[in-house]
C-alpha positions as a Markdown table, in Angstrom:
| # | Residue | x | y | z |
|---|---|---|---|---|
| 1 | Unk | 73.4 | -64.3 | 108.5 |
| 2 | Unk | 74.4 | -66.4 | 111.4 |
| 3 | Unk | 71.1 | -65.7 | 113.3 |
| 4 | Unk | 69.0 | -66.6 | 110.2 |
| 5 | Unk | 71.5 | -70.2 | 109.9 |
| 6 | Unk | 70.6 | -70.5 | 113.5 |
| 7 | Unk | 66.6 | -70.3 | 113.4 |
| 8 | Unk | 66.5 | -72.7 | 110.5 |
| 9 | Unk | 68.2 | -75.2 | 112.3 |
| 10 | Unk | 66.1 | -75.0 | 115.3 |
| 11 | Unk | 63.2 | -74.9 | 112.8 |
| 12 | Unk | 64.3 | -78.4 | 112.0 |
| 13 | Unk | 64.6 | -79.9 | 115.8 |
| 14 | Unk | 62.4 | -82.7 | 116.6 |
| 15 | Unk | 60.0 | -80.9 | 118.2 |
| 16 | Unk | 59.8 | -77.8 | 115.8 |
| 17 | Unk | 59.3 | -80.4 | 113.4 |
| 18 | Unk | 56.3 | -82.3 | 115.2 |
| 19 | Unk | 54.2 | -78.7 | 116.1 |
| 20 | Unk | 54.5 | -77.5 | 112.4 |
| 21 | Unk | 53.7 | -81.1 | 110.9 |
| 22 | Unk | 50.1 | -81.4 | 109.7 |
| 23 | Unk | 47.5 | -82.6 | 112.0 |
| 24 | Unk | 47.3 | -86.2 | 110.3 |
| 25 | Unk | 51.2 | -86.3 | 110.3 |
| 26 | Unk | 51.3 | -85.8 | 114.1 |
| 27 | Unk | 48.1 | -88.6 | 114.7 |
| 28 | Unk | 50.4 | -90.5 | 112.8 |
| 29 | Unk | 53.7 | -90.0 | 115.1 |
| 30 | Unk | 51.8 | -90.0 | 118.3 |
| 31 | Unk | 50.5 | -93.6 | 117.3 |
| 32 | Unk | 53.8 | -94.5 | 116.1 |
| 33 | Unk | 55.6 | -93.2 | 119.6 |
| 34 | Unk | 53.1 | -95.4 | 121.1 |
| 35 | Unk | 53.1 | -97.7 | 119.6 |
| 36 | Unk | 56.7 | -98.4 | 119.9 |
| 37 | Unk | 57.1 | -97.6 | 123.7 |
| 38 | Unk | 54.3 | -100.4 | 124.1 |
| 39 | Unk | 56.4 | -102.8 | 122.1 |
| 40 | Unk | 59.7 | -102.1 | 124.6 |
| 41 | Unk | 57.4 | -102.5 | 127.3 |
| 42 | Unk | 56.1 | -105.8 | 126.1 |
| 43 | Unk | 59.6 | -106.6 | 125.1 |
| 44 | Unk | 60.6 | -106.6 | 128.4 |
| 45 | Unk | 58.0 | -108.0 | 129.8 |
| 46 | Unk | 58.1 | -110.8 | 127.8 |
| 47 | Unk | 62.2 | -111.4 | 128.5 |
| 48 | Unk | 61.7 | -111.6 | 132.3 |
| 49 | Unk | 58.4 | -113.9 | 131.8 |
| 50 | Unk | 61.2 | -116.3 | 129.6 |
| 51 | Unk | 63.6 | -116.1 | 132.0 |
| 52 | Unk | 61.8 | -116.9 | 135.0 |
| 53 | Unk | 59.8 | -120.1 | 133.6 |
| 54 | Unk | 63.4 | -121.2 | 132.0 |
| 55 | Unk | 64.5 | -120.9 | 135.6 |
| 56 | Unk | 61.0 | -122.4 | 137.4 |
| 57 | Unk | 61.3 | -125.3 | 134.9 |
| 58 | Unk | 65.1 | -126.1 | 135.7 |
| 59 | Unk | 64.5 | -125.8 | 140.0 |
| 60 | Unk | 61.3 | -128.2 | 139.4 |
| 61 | Unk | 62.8 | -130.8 | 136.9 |
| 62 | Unk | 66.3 | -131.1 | 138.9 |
| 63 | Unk | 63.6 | -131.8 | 142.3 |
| 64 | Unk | 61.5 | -133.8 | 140.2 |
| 65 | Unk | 64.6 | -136.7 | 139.4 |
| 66 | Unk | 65.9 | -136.6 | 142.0 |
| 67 | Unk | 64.1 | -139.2 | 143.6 |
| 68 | Unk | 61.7 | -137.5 | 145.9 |
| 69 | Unk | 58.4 | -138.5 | 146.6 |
| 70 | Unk | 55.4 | -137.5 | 144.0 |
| 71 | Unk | 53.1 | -137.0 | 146.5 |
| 72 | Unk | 55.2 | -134.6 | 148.5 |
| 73 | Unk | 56.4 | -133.0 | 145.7 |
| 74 | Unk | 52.5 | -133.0 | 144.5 |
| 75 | Unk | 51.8 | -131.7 | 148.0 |
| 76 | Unk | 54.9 | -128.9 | 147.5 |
| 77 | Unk | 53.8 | -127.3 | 144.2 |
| 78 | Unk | 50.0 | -127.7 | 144.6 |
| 79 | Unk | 50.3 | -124.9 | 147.4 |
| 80 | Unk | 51.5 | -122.3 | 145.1 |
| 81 | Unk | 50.9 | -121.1 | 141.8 |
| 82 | Unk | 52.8 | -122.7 | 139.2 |
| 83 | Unk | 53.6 | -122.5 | 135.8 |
| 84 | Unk | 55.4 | -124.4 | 133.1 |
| 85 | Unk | 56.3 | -128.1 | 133.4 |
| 86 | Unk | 55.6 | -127.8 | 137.4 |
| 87 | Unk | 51.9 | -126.9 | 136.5 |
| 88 | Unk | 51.4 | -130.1 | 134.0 |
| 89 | Unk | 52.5 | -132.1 | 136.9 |
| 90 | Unk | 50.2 | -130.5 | 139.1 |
| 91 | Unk | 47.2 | -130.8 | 136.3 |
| 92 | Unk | 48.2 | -134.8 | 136.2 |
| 93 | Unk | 48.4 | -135.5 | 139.7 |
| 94 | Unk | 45.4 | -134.0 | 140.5 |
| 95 | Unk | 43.3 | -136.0 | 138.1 |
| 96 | Unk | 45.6 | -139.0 | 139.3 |
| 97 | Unk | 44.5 | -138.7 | 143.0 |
| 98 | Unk | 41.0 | -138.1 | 141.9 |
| 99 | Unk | 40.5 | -141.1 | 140.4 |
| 100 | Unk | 41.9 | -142.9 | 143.5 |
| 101 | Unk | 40.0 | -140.9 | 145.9 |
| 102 | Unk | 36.6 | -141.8 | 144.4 |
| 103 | Unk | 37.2 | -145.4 | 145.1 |
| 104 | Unk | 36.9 | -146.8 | 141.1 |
| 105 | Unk | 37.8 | -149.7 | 140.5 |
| 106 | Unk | 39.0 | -149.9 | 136.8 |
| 107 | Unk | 41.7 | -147.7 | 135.6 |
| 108 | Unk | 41.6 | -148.4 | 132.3 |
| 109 | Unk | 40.3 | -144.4 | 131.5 |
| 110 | Unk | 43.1 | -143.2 | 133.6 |
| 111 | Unk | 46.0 | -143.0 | 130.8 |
| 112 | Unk | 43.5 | -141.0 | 128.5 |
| 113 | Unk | 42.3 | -138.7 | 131.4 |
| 114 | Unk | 45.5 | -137.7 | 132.6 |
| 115 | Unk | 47.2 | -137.5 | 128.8 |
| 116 | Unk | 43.7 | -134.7 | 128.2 |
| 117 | Unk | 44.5 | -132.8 | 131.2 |
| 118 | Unk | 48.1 | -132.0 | 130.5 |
| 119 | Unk | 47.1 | -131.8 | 126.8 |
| 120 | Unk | 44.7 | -128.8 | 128.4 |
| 121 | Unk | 47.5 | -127.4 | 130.9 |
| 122 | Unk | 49.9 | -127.2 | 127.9 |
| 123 | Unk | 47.7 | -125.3 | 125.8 |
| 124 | Unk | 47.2 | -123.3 | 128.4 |
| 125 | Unk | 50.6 | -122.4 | 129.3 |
| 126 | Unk | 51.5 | -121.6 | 125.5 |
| 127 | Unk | 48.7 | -119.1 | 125.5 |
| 128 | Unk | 50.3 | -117.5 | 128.4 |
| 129 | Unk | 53.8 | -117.6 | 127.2 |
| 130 | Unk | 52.3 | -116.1 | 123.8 |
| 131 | Unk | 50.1 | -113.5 | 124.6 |
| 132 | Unk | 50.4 | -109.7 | 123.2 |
| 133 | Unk | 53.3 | -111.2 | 121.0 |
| 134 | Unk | 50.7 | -110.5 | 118.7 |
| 135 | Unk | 50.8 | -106.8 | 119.1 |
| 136 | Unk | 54.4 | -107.2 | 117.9 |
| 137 | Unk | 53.7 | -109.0 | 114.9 |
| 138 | Unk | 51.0 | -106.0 | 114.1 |
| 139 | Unk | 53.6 | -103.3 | 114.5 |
| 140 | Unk | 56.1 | -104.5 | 113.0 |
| 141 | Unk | 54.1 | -105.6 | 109.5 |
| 142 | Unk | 52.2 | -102.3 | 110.0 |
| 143 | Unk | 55.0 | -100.2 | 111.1 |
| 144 | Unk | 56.5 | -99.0 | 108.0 |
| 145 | Unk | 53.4 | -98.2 | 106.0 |
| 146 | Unk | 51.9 | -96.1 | 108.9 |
| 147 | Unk | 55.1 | -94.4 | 108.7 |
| 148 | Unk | 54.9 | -94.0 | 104.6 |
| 149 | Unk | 51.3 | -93.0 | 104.9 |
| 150 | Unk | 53.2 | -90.3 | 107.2 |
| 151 | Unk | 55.6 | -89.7 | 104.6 |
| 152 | Unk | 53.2 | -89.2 | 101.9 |
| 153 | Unk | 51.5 | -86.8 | 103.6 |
| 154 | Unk | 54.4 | -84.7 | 104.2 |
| 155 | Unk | 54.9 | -84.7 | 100.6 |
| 156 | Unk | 51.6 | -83.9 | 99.2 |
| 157 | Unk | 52.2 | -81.1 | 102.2 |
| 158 | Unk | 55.2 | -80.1 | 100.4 |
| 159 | Unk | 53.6 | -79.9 | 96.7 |
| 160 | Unk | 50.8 | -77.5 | 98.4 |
| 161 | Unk | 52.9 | -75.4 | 99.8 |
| 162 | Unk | 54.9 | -74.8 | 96.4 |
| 163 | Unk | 52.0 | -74.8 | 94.1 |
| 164 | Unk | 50.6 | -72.2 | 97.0 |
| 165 | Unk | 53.5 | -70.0 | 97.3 |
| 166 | Unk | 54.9 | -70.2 | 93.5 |
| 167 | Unk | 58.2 | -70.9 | 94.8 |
| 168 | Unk | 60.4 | -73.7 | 94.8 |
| 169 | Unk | 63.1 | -72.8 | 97.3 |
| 170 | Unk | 64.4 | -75.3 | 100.0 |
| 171 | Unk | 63.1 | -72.9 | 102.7 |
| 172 | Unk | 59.4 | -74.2 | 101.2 |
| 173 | Unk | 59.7 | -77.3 | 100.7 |
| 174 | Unk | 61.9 | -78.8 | 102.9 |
| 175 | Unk | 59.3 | -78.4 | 105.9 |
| 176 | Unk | 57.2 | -81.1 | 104.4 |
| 177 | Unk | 60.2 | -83.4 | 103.6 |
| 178 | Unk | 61.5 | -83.6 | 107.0 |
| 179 | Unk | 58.1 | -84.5 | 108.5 |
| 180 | Unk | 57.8 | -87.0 | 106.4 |
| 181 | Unk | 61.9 | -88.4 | 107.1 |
| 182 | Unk | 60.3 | -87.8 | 110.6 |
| 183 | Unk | 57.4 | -90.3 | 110.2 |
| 184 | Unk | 59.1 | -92.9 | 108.0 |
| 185 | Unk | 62.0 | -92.7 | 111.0 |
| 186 | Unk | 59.1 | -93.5 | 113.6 |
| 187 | Unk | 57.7 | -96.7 | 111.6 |
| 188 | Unk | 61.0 | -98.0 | 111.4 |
| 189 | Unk | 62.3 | -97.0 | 114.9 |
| 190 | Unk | 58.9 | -99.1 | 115.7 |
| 191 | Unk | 58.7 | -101.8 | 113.4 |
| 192 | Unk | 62.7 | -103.0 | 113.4 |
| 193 | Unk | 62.6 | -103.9 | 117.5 |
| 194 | Unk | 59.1 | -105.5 | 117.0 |
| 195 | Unk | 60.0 | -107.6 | 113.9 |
| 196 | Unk | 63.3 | -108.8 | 115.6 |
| 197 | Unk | 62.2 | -109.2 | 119.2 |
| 198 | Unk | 59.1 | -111.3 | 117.9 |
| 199 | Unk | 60.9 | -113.4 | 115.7 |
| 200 | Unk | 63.5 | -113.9 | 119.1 |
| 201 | Unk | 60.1 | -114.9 | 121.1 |
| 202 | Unk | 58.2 | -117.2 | 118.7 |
| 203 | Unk | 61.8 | -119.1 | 119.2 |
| 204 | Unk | 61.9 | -119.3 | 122.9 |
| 205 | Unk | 58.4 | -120.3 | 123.4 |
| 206 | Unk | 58.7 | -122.8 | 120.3 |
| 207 | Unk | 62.0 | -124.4 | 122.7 |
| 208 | Unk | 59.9 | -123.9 | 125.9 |
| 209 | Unk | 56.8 | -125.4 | 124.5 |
| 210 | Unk | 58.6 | -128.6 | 123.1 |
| 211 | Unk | 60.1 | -128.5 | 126.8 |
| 212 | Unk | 56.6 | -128.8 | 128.3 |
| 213 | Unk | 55.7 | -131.9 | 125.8 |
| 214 | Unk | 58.9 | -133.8 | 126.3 |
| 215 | Unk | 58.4 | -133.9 | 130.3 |
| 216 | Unk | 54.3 | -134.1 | 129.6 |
| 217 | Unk | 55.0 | -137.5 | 127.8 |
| 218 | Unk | 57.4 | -138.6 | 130.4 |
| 219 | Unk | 55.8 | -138.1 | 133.2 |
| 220 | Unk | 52.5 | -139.9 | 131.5 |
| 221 | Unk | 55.1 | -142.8 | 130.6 |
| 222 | Unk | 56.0 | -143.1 | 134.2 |
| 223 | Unk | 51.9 | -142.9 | 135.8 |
| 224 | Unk | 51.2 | -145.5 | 132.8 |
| 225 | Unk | 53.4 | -147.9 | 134.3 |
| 226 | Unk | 52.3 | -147.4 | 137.7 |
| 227 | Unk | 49.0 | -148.1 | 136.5 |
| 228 | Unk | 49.6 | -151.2 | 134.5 |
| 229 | Unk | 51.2 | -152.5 | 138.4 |
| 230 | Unk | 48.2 | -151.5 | 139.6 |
| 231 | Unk | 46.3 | -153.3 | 137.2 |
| 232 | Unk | 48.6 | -156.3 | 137.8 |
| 233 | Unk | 48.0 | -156.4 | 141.1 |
């Protein structure tokens, strides 16, 4: 008696579960597994990308009013690769010292042109701050009906095996429930992380982006004035 207790309840381990599933209810918890260890890893990807550009923003905005120079700090950030708030400054310096370089005259385009590029820049950087958020989004919407597709499986499964055997004992029908538990476990153990981690995301690139346009529309308030004592002068 206690050796038979024994084998059903290995029978029922993870894995004992997954090798006697159907072949469409392991396709379907292979891409779940998947699935979700690509959603951890893009999870944590994604907090150390936020918490770097929160950090790269604060260093260049505390050097940016302080005082120092434009052009050295232009000549500073311009030799690296920058992101954020440091890379619109970049983006509008660069068109600023173009104009100048080519000798024109008039500045009257110069506003516009510099207001396009860092209109440009930004777009660029939320792009960058927002991609494969996406894939979260899909798995966690598609998440739980992969995993009932799963489950229904495991019950049709279950209904063959009774109508096959003429018996309706738990020892023939439980197989087919617990793969299907199994793959409604998986769409949820996928989904819930994605759902709440992209929701967390959309949030900090929603604060970052707003970030980006409040110093974006400062900094073009301060090169506007220069240019109307340009101008003046």
């Amino acid at each position: 008696m206690i050796s038979d207790v024994s084998n059903t309840v290995s029978g029922f381990s993870l894995l004992a579960l997954f090798w006697q599933a159907h072949i469409v209810v392991k396709v379907v918890i292979l891409g779940l597994l998947t699935a979700s260890i690509w959603c951890w890893a893009i999870i944590v990807d994604k907090s150390l990308l936020y918490t770097r550009a929160r950090r790269q923003m604060n260093q260049f905005e505390n050097v940016f009013w302080s005082g120092q120079s434009l052009e050295q700090l232009y000549q500073q950030a311009s030799a690296r690769d920058v992101h954020g708030v440091a890379a619109l400054f970049v983006a509008a310096m660069r068109e600023w010292k173009r104009t100048y370089e080519s000798g024109v005259r008039s500045l009257e385009g110069l506003g516009g042109r510099i207001d396009r590029v860092m209109d440009v820049t930004l777009a660029r950087e939320v792009d960058r701050l927002e991609r494969r958020l996406l894939v979260l989004a899909t798995v966690g919407s598609a998440g739980p009906f992969i995993g009932l597709f799963g489950t229904v499986w495991g019950i049709m499964t279950s209904f063959q095996a009774i109508a096959a055997s003429n018996n309706t004992s738990l020892a023939v029908v439980a197989p087919g429930i617990a793969e299907a538990l199994l793959a409604t476990a998986l769409g949820l153990l996928a989904a819930i992380p994605a759902v709440v981690f992209y929701n967390k995301f959309s949030a900090q690139v929603s604060r970052l982006a707003t970030r980006m346009e409040g110093f974006a529309d400062e900094f073009a308030a301060i090169l506007s004035r220069q240019i109307d004592e340009r101008n003046a002068a």
